[in-house]
N, C-alpha and C positions, 0 to 999 in steps of 0.2 A: 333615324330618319324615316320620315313616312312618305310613302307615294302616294299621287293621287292621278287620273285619266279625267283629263277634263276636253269635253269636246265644245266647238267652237261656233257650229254650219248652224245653230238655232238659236244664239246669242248676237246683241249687236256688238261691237266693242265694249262698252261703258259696261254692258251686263256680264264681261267676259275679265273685265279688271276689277269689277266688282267681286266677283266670284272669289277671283284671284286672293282679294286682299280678305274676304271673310272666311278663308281659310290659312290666310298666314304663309301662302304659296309666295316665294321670290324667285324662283328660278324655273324657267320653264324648260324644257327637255322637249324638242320639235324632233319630233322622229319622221315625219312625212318624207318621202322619198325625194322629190321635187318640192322645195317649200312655197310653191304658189298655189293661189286659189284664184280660175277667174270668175269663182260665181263671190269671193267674198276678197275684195281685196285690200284690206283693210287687215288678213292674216295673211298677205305672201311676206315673202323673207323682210326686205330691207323696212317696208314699210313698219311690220309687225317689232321690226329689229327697233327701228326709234322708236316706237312707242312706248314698248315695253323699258327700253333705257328712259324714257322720261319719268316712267314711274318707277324709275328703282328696280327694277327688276330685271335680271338677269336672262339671258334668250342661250341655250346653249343646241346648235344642229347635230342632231345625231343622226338625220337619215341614211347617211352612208350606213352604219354601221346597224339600223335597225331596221330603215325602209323594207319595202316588199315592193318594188319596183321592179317589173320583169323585161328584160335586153333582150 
């Protein structure tokens, strides 16, 4: 299995499922503590959730378990 860190904040979508597919990536692994963006919202949770199901591709939250979100 290989990993890869793909970040998002200077991609539009199209450039970000592009990316996606010219690397053979199908499963994304969202570690972000809160899954919202509101400067990009086009990657918060549900919406990023369909899109990525529409492309086949897999969305799995791991923030709980990797966030750095401080209480």
């Amino acid at each position: 299995m290989t990993l890869f860190s793909v970040g998002y904040a200077t991609k539009t979508l199209e450039e970000f499922l592009k990316q996606l597919g010219h690397y053979n990536i199908d499963v994304i692994a969202n570690v972000m503590s809160v899954p919202y963006s509101s400067a990009h919202h086009d990657y918060a949770g549900e919406p990023l959730q369909r899109i990525l199901k529409s492309n086949e591709l897999q969305n799995v939250y791991l923030g709980k378990e990797t966030g750095n979100l401080l209480i």
